[in-house]
C-alpha positions in Angstrom: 189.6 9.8 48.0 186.4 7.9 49.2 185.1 8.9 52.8 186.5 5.9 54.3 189.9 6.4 53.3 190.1 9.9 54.9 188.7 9.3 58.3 191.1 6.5 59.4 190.1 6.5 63.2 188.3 8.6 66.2 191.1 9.9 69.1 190.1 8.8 72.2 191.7 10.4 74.9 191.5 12.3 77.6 191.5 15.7 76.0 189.1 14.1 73.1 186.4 13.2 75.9 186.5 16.7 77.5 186.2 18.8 73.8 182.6 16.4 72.8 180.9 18.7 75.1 180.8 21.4 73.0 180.4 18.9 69.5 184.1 18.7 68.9 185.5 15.8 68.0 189.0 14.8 67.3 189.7 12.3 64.1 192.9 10.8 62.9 193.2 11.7 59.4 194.9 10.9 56.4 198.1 13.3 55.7 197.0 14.5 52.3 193.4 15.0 53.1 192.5 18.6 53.3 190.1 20.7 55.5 187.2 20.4 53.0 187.7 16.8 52.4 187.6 16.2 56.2 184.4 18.2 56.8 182.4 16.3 53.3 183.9 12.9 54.7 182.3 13.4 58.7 179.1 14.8 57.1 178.9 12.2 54.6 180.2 9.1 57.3 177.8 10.4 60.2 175.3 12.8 58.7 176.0 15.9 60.7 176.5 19.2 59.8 180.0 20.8 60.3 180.9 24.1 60.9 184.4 24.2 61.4 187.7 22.0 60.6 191.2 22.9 62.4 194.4 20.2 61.4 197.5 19.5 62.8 200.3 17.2 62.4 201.9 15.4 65.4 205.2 15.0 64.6 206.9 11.8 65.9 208.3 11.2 70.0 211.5 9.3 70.4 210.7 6.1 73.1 213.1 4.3 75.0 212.1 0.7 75.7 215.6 -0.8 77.4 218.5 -0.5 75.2 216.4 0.0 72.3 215.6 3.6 71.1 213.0 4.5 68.1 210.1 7.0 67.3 206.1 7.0 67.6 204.1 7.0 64.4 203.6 10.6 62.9 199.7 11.6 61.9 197.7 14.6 61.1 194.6 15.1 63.5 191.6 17.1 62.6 189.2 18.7 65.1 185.6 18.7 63.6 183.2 21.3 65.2 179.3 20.5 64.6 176.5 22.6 64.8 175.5 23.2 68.4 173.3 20.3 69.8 174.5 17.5 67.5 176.4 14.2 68.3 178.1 11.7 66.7 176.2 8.5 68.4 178.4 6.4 67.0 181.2 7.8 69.1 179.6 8.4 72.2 180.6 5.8 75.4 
């Protein structure tokens, strides 16, 4: 898989803000990418070195919206850790 197929978007929330402090950030991933493809894709995409990659999957919430019920998507999110000091400037607000 190319670079750009296994990063598919940055997680912005509220959690996501508070962990770029210490150069984590959160990704949304592609399900079959693995640890070592995530952290060649972020150093490759935003020239950074990574030190560290932890994944998880989200598994799908059931919503109610009225009478209709149905689930949330699932994903797999990765945190990337960076060496201490660098950003992302890309992601930064």
């Amino acid at each position: 898989m190319r670079p750009e197929q296994i990063i598919i978007e940055p997680l912005v929330t509220e959690k996501a803000i508070g962990e770029r402090v210490s150069s984590r950030y959160v990704f949304k991933v592609n399900p079959a990418a693995t640890k070592r493809s995530i952290a060649d894709a972020v150093a490759k995409l935003f020239k950074v070195d990574v030190l560290s990659v932890n994944t998880c999957m989200v598994l799908p919430k059931r919503r109610i919206l009225g009478k209709s019920i149905g689930k949330t998507s699932h994903f797999k999110k990765a945190y990337v850790s960076l060496k201490s000091g660098q950003k992302i400037e890309e992601l930064e607000v």
